[in-house]
N, C-alpha and C positions, 0 to 999 in steps of 0.2 A: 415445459422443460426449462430449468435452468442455464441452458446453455442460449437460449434467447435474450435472456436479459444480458448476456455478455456481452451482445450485439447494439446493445442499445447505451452502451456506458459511454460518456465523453468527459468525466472526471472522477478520478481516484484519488482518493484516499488515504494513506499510510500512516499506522505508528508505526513505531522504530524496533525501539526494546520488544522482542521476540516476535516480528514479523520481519523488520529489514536484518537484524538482528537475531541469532539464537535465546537473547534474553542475559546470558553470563555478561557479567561486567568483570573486566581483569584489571586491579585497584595497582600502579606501581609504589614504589617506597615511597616517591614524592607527592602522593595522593591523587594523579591522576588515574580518568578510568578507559580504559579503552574496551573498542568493543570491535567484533568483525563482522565484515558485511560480505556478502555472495558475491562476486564477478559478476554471476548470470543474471542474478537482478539486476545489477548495476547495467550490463548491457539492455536488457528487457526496457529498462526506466528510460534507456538514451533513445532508444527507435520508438518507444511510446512519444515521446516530447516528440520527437522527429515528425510524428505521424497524427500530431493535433490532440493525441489527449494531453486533458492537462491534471496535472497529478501534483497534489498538495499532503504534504507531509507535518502530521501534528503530534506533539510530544510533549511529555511532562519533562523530560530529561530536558540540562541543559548543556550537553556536550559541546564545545564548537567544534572538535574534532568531526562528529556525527553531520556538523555545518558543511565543514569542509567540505569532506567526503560527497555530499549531496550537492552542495554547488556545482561539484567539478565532472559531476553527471551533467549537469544543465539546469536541476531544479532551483526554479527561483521563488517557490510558494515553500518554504520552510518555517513553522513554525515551533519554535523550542521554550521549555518553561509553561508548557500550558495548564492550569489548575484545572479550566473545566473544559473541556475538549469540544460538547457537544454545542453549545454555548457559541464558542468560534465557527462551528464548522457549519452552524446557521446562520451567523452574520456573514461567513465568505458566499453561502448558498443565497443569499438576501442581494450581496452584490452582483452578482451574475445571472445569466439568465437560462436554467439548467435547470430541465423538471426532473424531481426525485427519481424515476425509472432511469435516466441519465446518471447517475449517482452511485456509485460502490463506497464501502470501507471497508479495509482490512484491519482488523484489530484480533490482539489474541487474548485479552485479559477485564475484568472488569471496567475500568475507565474505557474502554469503548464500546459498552454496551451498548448504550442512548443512542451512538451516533449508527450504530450497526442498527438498529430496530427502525430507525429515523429513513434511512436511505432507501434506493431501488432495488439495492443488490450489496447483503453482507457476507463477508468471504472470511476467510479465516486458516492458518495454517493448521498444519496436519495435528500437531502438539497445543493446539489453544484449550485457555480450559472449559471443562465442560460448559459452564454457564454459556460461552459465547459459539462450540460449537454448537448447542439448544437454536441459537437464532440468527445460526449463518445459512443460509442458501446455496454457499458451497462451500465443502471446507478441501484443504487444497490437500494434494496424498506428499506433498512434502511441508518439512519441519520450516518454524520461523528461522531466519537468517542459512534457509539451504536447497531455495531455490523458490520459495511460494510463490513471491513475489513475481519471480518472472513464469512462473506456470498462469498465475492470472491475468497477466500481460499479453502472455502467449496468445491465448484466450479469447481475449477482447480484440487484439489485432489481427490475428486470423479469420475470427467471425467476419468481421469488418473489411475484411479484405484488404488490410495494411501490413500485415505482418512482410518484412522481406528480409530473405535469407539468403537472395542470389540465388535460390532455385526455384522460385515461384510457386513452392506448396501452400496450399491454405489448407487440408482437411486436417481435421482433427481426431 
């Protein structure tokens, strides 16, 4: 059952662009692009860090807005401008000491194919496309940038028995 290897994740994964993200990029006059991100992730992301996982975010995008934004969650594993994704995400996997069963990615689109096939546990929102729901293990019943993120969070901390809401539920 899929819902075991949630139990076993102690690092995550994220792109950006239509995971943390819907995908839409809103261009202003002056060629900036902005993008919107979920609150619920955003909290999801803050009690994950709180609660020892460690969650590293890789992107081809090079927003520093998207920088911003994830700083001031707490992530300090951000990386932006990335060409080949999978590439990175084995030399961070080579520094640490986290067997693949330990390991999720969420991606929604080609460029994180490799890294989805690669890990213990590939996840995906509800709108990723076909290719990458093909070889997710779970794909989440909400859209990129509208809640995935923190449904997988949810997820993994609960299993775990980390998750805290101030009412001490853990079932799922």
């Amino acid at each position: 059952m899929v819902l075991k290897k949630f139990e076993q994740i102690k690092m995550l994964f994220l792109d950006v662009d239509g995971v943390l993200t819907d995908g839409r990029v809103m261009v202003t006059e002056q060629g900036e692009q902005l993008r919107a991100f979920s609150i619920k992730d955003g909290y999801a992301m803050q009690l994950a860090i709180k609660a020892g996982l460690e969650i590293i975010v890789i992107s081809g995008g090079r927003s520093q807005g998207v920088k911003h934004r994830l700083r001031g969650l707490g992530l300090t594993n951000i990386y932006l401008g990335v060409g080949d994704k999978f590439q990175l995400m084995k030399e961070i996997l080579q520094e640490r000491s986290f067997r693949l069963e330990q390991v999720a990615f969420m991606g929604d689109d080609i460029p994180d194919l490799q890294c989805m096939q690669y890990v213990g546990l590939a996840l995906c929102p509800q709108d990723a496309v076909e290719d990458i729901k093909r070889v997710a293990a779970y794909v989440s019943p909400f859209p990129g940038g509208g809640g995935c993120v923190r449904d997988v969070i949810e997820k993994m901390l609960r299993l775990q028995d980390l998750w805290s809401n101030g009412l001490g539920i853990k079932s799922i």
